[in-house]
Each structure stands twice: as C-alpha cells, then as structure tokens.
N, C-alpha and C positions, 0 to 999 in steps of 0.2 A: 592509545595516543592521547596525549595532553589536550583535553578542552579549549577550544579560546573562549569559550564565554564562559562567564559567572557563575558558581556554583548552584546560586538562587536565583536565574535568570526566570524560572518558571515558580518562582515560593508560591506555594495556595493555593495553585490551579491544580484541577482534575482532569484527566484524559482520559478518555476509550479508544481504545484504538483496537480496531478488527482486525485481526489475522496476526494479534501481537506477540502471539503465542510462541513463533520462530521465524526464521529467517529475518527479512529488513524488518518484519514489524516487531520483533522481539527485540532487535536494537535499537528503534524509536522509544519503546514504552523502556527499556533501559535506561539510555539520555536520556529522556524524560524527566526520568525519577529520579536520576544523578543531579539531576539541575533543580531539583525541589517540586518537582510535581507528582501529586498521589495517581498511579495509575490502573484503570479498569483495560482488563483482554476481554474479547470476546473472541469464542472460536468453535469448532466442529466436534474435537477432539478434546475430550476429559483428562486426559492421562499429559497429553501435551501442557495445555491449560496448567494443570495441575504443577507440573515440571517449571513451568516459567513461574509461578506464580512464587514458587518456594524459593526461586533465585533472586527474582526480585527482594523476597525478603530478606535473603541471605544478605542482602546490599545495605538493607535498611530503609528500603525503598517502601512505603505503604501500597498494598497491591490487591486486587481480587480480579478470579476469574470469572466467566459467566458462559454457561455453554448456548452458542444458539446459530442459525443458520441465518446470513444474511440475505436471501432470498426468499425470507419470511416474513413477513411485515409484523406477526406475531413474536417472533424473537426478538424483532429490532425493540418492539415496545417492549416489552421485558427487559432485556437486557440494560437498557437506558434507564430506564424506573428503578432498577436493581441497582445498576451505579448512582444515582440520585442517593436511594435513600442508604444505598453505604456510604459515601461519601460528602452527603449532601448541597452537591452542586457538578455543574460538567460546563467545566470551561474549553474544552478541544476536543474537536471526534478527528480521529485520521483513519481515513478506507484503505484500511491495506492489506483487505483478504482477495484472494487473486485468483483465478484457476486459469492452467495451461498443457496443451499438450501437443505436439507435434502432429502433424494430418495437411494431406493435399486436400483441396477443396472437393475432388470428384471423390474421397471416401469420405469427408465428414460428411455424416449426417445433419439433417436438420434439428435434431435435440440432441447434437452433439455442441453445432453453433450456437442454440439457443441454451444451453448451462455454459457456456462458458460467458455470455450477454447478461446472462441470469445474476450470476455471481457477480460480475467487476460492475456492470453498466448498471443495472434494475438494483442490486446489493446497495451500489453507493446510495442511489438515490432513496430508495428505503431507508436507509439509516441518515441521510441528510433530513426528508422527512420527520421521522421519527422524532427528531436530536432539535427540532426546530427549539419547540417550546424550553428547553433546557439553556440553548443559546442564546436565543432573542436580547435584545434591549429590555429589562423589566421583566424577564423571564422568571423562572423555579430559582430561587438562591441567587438571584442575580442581579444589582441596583441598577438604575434606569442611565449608568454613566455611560456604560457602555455593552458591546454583545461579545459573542466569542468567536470564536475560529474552526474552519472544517481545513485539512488538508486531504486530498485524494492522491493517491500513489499511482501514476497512471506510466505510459513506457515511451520509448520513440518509434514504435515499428511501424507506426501509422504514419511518421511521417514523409516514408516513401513508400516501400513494400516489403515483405519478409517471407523468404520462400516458409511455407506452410503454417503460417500465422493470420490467416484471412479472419478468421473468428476472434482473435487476441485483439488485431487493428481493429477488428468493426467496433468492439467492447472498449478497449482504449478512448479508440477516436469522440464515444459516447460520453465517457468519465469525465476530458478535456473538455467536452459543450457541458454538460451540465457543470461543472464545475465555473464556466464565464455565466454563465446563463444566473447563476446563484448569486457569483458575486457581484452582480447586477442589483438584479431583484432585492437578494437579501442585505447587501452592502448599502440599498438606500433606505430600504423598508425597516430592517430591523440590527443596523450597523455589524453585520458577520460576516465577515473577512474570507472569501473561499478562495483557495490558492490548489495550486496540485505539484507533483516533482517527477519527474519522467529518468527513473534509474536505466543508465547503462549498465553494459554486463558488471556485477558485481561476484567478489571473488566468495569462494565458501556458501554459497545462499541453494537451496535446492531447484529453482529453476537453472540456474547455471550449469548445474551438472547434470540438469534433463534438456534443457535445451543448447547446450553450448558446449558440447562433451571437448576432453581436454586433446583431442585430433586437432581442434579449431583454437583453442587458444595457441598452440605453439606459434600459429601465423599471426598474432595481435601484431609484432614490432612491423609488419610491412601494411597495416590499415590504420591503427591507432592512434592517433595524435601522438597521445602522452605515453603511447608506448607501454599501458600494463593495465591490469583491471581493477576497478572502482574496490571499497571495500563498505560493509555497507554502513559503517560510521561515519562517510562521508554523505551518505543521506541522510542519516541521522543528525549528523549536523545541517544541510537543509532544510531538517524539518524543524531544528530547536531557532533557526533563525526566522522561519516563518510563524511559527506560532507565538514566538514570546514578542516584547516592543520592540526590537530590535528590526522588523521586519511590520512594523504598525499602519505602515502609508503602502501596501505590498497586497493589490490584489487582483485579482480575476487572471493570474500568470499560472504557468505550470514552468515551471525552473529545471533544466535537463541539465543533468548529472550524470554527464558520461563521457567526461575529457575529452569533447568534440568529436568522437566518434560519428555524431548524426551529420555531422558536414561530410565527412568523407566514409561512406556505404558503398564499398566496390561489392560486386557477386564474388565475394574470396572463393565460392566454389561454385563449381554448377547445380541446378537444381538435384540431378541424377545423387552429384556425391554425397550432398544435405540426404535426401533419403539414403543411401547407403547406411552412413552412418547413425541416422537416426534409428535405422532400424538394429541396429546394434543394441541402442540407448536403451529402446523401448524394453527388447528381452532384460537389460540388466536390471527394469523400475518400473517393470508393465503391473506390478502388485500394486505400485501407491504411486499413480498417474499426479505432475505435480496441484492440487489444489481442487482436483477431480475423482469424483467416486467413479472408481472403475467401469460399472453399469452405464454412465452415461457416455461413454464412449461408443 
C-alpha cells in the first residue's frame, strides 16, 4: 500500500526495535527504514535475525541484527551499546518482542505466567531502562534540544477479558502502566515521549494463527466493526506517526488499532468451543509456542 507520509519523515534517526525480526515488528523496522531511518533488531533467534537483516538490506535500508534476550538486563545493555556504536546514536526503541500461548488459568503454571510477565512486562521495562541514557535530553549522540521516543506494542485483551489469556492481560495491562508512568516521569525529566499501540487481530502475523485459528475468523462480519482484519502496515503506520514529528505533542497514550473491535467484544464462542479448538491449534504449533520456549510451558 502507498505511504501517506514522506519518504524522509524519519531521515537520521536510529531505531531498535525488539522482536523486529518478524511479524508486526519486522514491518515497523521495514517502515522505518522506508521512511529513512537506520534500523537495529534485537532478537532470540539468529537465523531469523539473520533473514530480516538481509531484506532490510535488500531495500537499501541500513540494518544490523543483534541477538539477545529481553529478560536480560545483560542483553538489553549489549545490544543498546552495540546499536550505539554501529550507528552511533538511538533515536526510538519500540518493545515489540511478545510471548503468547493459549491456557486456562487452573493449567498455567506459575512460571508459565511468570515468562510470559517476563518477556512483555519486566522485557519492556529492561530495555526502557537500559535505552534511558541513549534517549535522554543531552544524552550519547544526542544535543540538549531535545530527547527521543520509546513505543511499546502492547494489545486490548485487558481491556475486558479473554478466555485463556489471563497471563497476556496481567503482562499487557503492565506494559500500558509503565508506559504512562514513563511518560510522566520521563516526558518531564528528560523530554522522552512514551506512547504504546494496542494491535487488533492482524492478518498473516504468527499469533493470529496461534491464537485466532481461521474457524474464528469466518465469523469476523457479525462482531467486527469494519468487517475484516487489520494488516500489520496498518500498525506500522501507527507507529511511523508516533515516532517521527508528526505525532510530537502525543504522549503517555496507547493508540488501539483494531477497527473498533474493543467496543463491541461479544463471547463469539463459548469457553468449551475456545478450548476445542485451541486444542486443535496447539497439535498443529506445539513445536514453536508463539514467542515461548517450549520448556516454559
């Protein structure tokens, strides 16, 4: 689809962006770099990494990967330090490494809940840590005019309830508070703009087809507003208007992108059928749980 903004809406700037590797986050760090900005992945998986990094280049997009786990507080400084001195400067971090898996609360475990809190909740906030001094007003490569920008990718299941996503909401609902809590603090303390984007179902992306098997799509025209499913350039574009000026006076919000879907949440199925079919899901992808090592299920 055709851009509406400027090619060079983002010229000069550097981004990291976690989990950029694929799905939404590989089409953020895509836009991104379409629109002139040099961009850093950070991710789990080498081979992935490695994959995105080559397409980016293929674009002509300036690109490096960087492997590291955002539950690490050691990776997060790594990987930041490593995007500094490749590019030397980090103007936008976006948290868009995610973990998810289907589970009634009386099976998940308690370090099933806690990696999935790990990853989205404790992850973000590691890597907002981390990315401070990089950001700041007067920071690393950065003049005292102004600071930079975090987006966090966070969802809308918290903002009612979701049969078997108790651990997703509690971790969302976390991303969303630290995310105002930031743009508080840091928006006065050190002028950095924290914003978030709450994606609806989006079409082609690998939680969609672990979480939203295509049984449940055929009934999107009788809940849907707009009658069909997001695609994830349509976040992408979200995030290219919260990051660049265009979005400059835009903070402590989380922007939902999911053609009104969150207003109208009927139970399209009963609990029972959600499990039927999820158990379906699980045999056809129980090898590569999405954004979770098998083990900690």
């Amino acid at each position: 689809m055709e851009t509406p903004f400027k090619a060079d809406i983002l010229k000069g700037k550097v981004v990291l962006i976690t989990g950029g590797g694929s799905g939404i986050g590989f089409e953020i760090s895509t836009q991104f770099g379409k629109h002139g900005a040099s961009v850093a992945i950070m991710g789990r998986r080498k081979q992935v990494l490695d994959s995105a990094v080559n397409e980016l280049q293929s674009l002509k997009i300036p690109a490096a990967g960087f492997e590291g786990d955002v539950r690490k507080q050691e990776d997060a400084k790594r990987v930041l330090e490593s995007t500094f001195k490749h590019f030397g400067r980090i103007d936008i971090l976006v948290n868009a490494a995610a973990g998810n898996f289907l589970v009634s609360p009386e099976d998940l475990s308690p370090n099933g809940f806690r990696t999935v809190i790990d990853i989205d909740a404790v992850g973000t906030y590691t890597m907002c840590h981390e990315a401070l001094k990089y950001l700041k007003k007067g920071g690393l490569g950065r003049s005292s005019s102004g600071g930079g920008t975090i987006l966090n990718i966070s969802a809308t299941l918290h903002y009612t309830a979701a049969w078997y996503q108790i651990h997703v909401s509690a971790a969302k609902a976390a991303v969303d508070a630290i995310g105002r809590n930031l743009a508080l603090e840091w928006g006065t303390d050190y002028d950095i703009r924290v914003n978030g984007i709450a994606p609806g179902p989006i079409a082609d992306t690998p939680g969609m087809s672990k979480l939203s098997p295509q049984e449940l799509n055929s009934k999107a025209r009788e809940y849907m507003p707009l009658y069909k499913l997001g695609e994830k350039w349509d976040i992408a574009m979200a995030a290219l208007f919260l990051a660049s000026d265009a979005g400059k006076y835009v903070n402590g919000t989380t922007v939902i992108v999911d053609g009104g879907l969150w207003l109208s949440r009927p139970r399209h199925l009963p609990k029972e059928g959600v499990k039927q079919l999820s158990q379906t899901v699980e045999k056809r992808s129980r090898a590569s749980p999405v954004g979770v090592p098998s083990s900690k299920l």
